[in-house]
BAMIDREN-303971 format. One record per residue (C-alpha): residue number from 1; x, y, z. Coordinates in Angstrom, 2 decimals, padded with zeros to 5 digits. Each point is the difference from the previous one (the first is absolute). Layout:
 pos    east   north      up
 NUM       X       Y       Z
...
// end
This chain:
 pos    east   north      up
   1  010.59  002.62  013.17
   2 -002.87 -000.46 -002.42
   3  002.49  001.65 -002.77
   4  002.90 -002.44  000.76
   5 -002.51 -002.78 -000.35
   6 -000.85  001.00 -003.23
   7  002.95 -000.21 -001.46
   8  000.14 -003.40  000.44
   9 -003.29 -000.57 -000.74
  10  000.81  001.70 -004.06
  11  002.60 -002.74  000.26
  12 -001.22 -002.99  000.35
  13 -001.24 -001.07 -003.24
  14  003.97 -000.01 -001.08
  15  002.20 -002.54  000.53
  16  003.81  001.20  001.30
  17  001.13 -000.22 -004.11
  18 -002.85  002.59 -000.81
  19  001.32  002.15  003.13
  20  004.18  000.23 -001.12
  21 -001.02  001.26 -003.90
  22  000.07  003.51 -000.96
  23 -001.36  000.31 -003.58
  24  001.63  003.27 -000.52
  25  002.09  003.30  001.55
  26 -002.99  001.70  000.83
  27 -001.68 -003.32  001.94
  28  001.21 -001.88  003.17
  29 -000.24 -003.04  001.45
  30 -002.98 -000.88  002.15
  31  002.90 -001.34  002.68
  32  001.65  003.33 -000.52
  33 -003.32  001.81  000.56
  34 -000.76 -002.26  003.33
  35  003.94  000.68  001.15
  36  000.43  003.66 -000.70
  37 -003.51  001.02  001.97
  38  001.37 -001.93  002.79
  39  003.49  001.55 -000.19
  40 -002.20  003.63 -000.34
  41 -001.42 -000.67  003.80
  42  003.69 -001.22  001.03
  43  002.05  002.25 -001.14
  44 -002.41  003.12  001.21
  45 -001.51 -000.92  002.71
  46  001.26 -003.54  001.74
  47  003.73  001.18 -000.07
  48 -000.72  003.23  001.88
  49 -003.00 -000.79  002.07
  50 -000.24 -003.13  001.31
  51  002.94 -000.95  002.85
  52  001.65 -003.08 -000.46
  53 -001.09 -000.29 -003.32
  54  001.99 -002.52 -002.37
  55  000.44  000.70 -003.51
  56 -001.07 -003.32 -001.78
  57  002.67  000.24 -002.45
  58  002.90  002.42 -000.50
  59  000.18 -000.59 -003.74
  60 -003.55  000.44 -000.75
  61  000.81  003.93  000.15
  62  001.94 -000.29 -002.99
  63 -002.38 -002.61 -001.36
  64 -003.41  001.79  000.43
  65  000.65  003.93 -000.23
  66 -001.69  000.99 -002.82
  67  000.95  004.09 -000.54
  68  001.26  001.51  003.40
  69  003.09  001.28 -000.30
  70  000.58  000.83  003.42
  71 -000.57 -003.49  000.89
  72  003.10 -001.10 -001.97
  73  000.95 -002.64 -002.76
  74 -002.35 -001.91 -001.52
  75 -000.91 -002.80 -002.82
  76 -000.66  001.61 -003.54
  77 -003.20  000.30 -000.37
  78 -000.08 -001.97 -003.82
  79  001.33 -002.73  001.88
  80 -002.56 -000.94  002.53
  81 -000.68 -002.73 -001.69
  82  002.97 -001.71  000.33
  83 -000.28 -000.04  003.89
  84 -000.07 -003.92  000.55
  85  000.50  000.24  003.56
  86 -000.80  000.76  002.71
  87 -002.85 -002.72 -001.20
  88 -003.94  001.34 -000.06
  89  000.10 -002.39  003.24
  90  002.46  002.72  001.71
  91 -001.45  002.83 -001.39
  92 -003.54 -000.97  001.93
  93  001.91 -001.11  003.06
  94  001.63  003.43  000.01
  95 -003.78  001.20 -000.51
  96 -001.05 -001.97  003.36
  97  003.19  001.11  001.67
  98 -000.58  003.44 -000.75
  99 -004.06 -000.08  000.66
 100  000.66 -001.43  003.32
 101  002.55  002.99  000.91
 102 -003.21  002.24 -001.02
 103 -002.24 -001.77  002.19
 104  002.97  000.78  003.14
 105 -000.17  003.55 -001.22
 106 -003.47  000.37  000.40
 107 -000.12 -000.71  003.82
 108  003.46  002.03  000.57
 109 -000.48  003.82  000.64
 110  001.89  000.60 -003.14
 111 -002.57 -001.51 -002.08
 112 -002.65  002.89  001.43
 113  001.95  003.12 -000.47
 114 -000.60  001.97 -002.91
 115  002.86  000.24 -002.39
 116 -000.39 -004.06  000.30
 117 -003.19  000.13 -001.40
 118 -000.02  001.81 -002.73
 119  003.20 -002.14 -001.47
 120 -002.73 -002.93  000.63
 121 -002.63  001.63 -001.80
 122  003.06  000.84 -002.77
 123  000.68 -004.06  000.67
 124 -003.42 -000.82 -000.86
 125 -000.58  002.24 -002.78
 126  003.34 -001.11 -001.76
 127 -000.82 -003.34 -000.03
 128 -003.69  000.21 -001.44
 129  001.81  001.67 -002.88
 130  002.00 -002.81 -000.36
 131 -002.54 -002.07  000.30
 132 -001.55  001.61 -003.45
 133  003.67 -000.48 -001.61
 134 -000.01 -003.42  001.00
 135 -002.88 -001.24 -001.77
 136  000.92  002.49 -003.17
 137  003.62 -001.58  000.20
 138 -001.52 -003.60 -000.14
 139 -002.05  001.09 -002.76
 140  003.22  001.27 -002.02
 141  001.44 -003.45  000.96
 142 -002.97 -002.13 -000.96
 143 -000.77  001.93 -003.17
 144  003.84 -001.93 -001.85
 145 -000.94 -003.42  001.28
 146 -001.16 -002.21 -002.94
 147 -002.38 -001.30  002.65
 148 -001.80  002.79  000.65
 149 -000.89 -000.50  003.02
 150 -002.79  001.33  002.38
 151  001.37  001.58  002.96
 152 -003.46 -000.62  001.50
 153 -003.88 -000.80 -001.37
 154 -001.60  002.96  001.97
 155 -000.51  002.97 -001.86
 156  002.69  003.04  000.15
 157  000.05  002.29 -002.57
 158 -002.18  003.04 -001.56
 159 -003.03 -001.07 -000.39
 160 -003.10  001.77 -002.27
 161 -001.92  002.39  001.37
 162 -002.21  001.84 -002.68
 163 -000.63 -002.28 -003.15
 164 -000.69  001.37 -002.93
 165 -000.24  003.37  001.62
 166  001.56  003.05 -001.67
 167  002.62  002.05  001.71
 168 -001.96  003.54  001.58
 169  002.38  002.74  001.18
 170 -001.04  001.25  003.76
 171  000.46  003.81 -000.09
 172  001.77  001.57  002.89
 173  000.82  003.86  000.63
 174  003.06  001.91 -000.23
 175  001.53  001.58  003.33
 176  002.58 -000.22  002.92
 177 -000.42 -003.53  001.74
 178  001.54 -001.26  003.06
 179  002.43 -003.06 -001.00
 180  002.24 -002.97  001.72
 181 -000.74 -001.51  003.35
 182 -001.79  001.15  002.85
 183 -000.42 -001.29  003.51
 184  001.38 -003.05  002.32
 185  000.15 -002.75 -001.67
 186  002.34 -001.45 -001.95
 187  001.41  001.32 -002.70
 188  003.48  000.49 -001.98
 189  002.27  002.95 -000.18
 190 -000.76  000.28 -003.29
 191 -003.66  000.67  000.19
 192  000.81  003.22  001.59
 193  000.25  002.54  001.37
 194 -003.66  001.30 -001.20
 195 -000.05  002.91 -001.84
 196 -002.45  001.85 -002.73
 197  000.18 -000.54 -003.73
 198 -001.95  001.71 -002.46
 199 -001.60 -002.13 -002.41
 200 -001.91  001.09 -003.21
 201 -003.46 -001.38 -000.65
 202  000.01 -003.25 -001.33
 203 -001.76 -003.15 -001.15
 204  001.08 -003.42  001.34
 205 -001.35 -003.48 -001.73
 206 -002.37 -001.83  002.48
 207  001.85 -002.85 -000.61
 208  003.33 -001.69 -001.11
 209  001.06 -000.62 -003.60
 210 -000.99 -003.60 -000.80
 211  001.88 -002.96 -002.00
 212 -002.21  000.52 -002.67
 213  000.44  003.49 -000.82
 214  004.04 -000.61  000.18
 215 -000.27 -002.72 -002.48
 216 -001.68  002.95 -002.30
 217  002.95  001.93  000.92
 218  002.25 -002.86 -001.07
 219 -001.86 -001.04 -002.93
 220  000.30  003.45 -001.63
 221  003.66 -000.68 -000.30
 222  000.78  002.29  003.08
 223  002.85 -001.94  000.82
 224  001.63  000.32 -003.50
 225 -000.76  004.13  000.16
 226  002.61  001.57  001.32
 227 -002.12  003.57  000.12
 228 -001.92 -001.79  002.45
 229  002.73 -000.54  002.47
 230  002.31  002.40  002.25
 231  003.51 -000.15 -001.56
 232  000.78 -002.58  002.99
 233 -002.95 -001.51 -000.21
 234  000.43 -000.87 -004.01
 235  003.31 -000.58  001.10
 236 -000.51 -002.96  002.39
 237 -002.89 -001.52 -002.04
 238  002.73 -000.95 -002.44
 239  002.77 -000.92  002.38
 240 -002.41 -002.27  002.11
 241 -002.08 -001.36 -003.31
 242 -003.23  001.52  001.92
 243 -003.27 -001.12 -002.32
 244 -002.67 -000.31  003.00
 245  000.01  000.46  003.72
 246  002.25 -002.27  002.06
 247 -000.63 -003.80  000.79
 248 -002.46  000.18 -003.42
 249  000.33 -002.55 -002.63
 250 -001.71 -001.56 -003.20
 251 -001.64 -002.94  000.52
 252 -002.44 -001.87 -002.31
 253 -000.21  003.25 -001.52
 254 -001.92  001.77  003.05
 255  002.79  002.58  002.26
 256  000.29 -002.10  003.49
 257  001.71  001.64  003.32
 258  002.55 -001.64  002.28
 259 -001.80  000.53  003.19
 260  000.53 -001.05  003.89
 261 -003.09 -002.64 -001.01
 262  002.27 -001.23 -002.88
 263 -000.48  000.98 -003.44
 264 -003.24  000.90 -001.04
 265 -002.60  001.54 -002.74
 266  000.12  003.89  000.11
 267 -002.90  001.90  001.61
 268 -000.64  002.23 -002.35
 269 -001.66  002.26  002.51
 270  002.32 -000.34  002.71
 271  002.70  002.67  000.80
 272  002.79 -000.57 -002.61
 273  003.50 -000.36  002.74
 274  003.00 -000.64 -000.14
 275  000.66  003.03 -002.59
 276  003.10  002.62  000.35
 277 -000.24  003.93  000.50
 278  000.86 -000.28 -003.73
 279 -002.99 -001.69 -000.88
 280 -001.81  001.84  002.40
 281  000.71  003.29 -001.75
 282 -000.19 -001.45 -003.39
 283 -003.63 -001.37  000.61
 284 -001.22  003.33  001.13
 285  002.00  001.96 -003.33
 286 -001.84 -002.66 -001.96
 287 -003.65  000.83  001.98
 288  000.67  003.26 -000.35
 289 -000.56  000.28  003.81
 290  003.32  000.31  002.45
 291  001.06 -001.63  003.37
 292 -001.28  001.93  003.13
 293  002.65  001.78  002.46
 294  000.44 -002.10  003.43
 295 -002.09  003.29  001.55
 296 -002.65 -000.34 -002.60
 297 -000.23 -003.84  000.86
 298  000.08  000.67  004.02
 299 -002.69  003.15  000.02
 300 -002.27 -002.49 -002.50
 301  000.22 -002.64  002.40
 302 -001.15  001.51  002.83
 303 -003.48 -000.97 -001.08
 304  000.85 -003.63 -000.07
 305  000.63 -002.04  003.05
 306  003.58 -001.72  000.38
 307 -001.01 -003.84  000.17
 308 -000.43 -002.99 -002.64
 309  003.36 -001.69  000.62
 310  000.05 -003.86 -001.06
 311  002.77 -000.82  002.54
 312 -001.22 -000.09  003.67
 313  002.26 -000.69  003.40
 314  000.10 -003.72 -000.63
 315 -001.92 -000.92 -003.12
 316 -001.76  001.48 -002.91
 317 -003.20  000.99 -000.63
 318 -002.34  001.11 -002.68
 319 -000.66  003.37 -001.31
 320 -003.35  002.10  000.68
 321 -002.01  000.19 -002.76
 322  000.49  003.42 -001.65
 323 -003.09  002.63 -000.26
 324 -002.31 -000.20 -003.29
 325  001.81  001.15 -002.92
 326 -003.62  002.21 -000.67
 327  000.14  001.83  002.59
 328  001.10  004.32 -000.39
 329  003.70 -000.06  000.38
 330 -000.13  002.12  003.23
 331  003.46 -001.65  000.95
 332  002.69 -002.22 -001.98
 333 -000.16 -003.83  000.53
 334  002.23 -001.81  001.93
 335  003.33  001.31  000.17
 336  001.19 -002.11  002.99
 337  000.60 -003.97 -000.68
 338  000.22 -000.98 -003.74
 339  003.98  001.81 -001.01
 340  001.89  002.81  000.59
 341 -000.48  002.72 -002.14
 342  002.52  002.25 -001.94
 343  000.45  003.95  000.71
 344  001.46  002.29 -002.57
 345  001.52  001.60  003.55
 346  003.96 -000.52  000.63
 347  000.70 -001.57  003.48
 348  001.63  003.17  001.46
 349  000.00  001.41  004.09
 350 -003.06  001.71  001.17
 351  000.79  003.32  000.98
 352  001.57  000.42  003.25
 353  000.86 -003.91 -000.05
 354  002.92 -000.84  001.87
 355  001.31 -003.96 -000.07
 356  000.25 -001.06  003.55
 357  002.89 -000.55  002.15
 358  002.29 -003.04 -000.54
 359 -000.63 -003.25 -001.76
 360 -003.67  000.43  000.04
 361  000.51  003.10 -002.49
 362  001.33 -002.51 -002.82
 363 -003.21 -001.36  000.20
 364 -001.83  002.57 -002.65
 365  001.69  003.37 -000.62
 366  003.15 -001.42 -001.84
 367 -002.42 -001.06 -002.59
 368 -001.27  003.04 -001.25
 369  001.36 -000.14 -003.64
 370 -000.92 -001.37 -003.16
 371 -003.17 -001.77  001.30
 372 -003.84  000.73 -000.73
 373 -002.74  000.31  002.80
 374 -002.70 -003.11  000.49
 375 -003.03  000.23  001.78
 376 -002.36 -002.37  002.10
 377  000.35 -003.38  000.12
 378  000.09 -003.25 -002.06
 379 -002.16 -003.11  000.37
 380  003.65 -001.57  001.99
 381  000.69  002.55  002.75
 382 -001.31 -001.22  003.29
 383 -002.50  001.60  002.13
 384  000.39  002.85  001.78
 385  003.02  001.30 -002.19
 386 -002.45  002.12 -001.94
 387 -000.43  003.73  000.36
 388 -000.72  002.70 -002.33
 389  003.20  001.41  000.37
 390  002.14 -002.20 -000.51
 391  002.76  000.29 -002.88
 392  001.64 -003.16 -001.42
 393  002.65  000.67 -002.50
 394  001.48 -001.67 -002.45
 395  002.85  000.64 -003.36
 396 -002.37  001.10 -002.79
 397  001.24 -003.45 -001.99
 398 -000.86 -002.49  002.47
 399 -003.58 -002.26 -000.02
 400  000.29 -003.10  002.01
 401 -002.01  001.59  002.62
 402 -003.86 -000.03 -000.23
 403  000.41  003.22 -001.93
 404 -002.82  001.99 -001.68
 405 -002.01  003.11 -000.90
 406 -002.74  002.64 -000.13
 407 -000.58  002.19 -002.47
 408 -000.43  004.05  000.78
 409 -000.74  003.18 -001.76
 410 -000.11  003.70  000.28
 411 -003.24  001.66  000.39
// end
């Protein structure tokens, strides 16, 4: 239960007003978040599994659904926000109502067979990624009040890692690699099923692209250039009035950041986030470098272990110390724990993939369009939701998660 717990634990600092507002279409409400987890283990396991179980509410179907259509009706998703009741009170009395129902499933023979437990480990795994959208959705939230408030004083967000170091390119050899997940633990349907790619020789930077060097990109009028830019690219930089990375602003005439630790100085040698594919790609154009494929990024990684997560079962804790930036670049630098980074690869099926049975299925295969590939992990996803296969995905124009990059190039 130490993932349940920790969803409660993210809440806390908020009062119930910070948990009802949803700052924009893309974002939720923290009581939405805590609600629509609990529904998850309700509505797929509870219901089915447990005899005698009572639902807590019938309306909270339609209420906390968030895309499965086989489930039925549901709010609009732009309107979470407007979800006054049930009251954040309900919604973690409908947490302890459901947790409790967990803890009967657990002792019942049910709760030990194993179709059971893999829609637990599903359970679990679901809600540690909301766990990551809940604190990016509070930032969204936090980042229009006038207030600018702290969601907490502890430190979460990239963090430097190689001052004043310049980028170095780790070679790595062309040839057929084995790719996607492999094994018995957990993993998603979309990390499979493993299969070979081949993949050119290429160079990958040893480290992320920093604030500083985007504000060179942005100070060379980048964002005024439309060569620089994919035509969709150039083409939501004007719509949205894009000048800098999201949650930046002006102030005293130094560039500050909107950040879960309120709104702060930039690092200039922290990992710019909270960029788009667009500005992704346009960096790179601009570097003269390009983004690496999600098979360059998971073959490079295998020389880099999958840990470095600020957010912990229960609290959060510092980040290791990174290696000396003098040492021979035998391996790029952290690329687990500081933001997601940006793949020029489409989010498309692996070959052979086949969406499982059911509601499950909804889960990932029905999103393979119009999205880009992310790999590793950002400096908000919990422990032990980090693996080197693992592909987030996201529309090409969105930034509010902890969203960044890595240079590549061919060899």
């Amino acid at each position: 239960m130490d993932s349940r717990s920790l969803s409660i634990a993210l809440a806390e600092p908020l009062s119930d007003e910070d948990q009802m507002v949803q700052a924009m279409d893309d974002a939720s409400p923290t009581k939405w978040h805590l609600a629509h987890t609990t529904w998850f283990y309700e509505a797929f396991i509870l219901r089915e599994n447990l005899p005698g179980y009572e639902v807590f509410s019938d309306s909270f179907e339609y209420c906390f659904n968030s895309y499965y259509e086989t489930k039925g009706d549901r709010h609009p998703r732009a309107a979470r926000g407007l979800l006054t009741r049930p009251s954040a009170q309900q919604v973690r009395d409908y947490r302890a109502h459901v947790d409790d129902a967990l803890q009967r499933l657990m002792t019942h023979e049910a709760g030990g067979t194993e179709p059971v437990s893999k829609l637990i480990d599903l359970g679990i795994n679901h809600e540690q990624q909301h766990q990551e959208l809940l604190l990016t959705d509070i930032l969204s939230l936090f980042a229009l009040q006038p207030l600018r408030p702290a969601y907490q004083t502890r430190s979460l967000y990239p963090v430097s890692r190689c001052r004043a170091s310049a980028v170095r390119f780790v070679p790595f050899s062309g040839g057929v690699h084995p790719i996607g997940h492999a094994g018995q633990e957990f993993a998603y349907d979309n990390e499979g099923p493993r299969h070979e790619v081949l993949i050119h020789p290429f160079g990958l930077a040893d480290r992320c692209v920093t604030n500083g060097e985007f504000i060179s990109f942005m100070e060379s009028g980048a964002y005024f250039d439309p060569l620089v830019w994919l035509a969709d690219g150039w083409a939501a930089v004007k719509e949205r009035g894009w000048q800098a990375p999201g949650y930046w602003e002006m102030k005293d005439g130094a560039w500050h950041q909107m950040t879960l630790n309120g709104l702060l100085p930039i690092d200039l040698d922290a990992p710019v986030s909270h960029v788009s594919y667009y500005e992704a790609e346009a960096f790179a154009r601009f570097a003269g470098k390009r983004l690496p494929s999600e098979f360059e990024w998971e073959h490079a990684s295998g020389t880099v272990a999958p840990s470095g997560n600020t957010l912990g079962t229960g609290a959060l804790r510092p980040l290791p110390a990174s290696a000396s930036s003098s040492a021979a670049p035998t391996a790029p630098q952290q690329m687990f724990g500081d933001v997601w980074e940006w793949t020029q690869s489409a989010y498309l099926p692996y070959p052979g993939y086949r969406a499982p049975a059911g509601a499950v299925g909804e889960y990932n295969g029905k999103f393979m369009c119009s999205q880009h590939v992310l790999r590793g992990a950002s400096c908000a996803t919990p422990d032990g939701h980090t693996r080197r296969t693992y592909r987030n995905f996201f529309y090409p124009g969105q930034r509010w998660q902890f969203m960044g990059l890595r240079l590549a190039e061919d060899q």
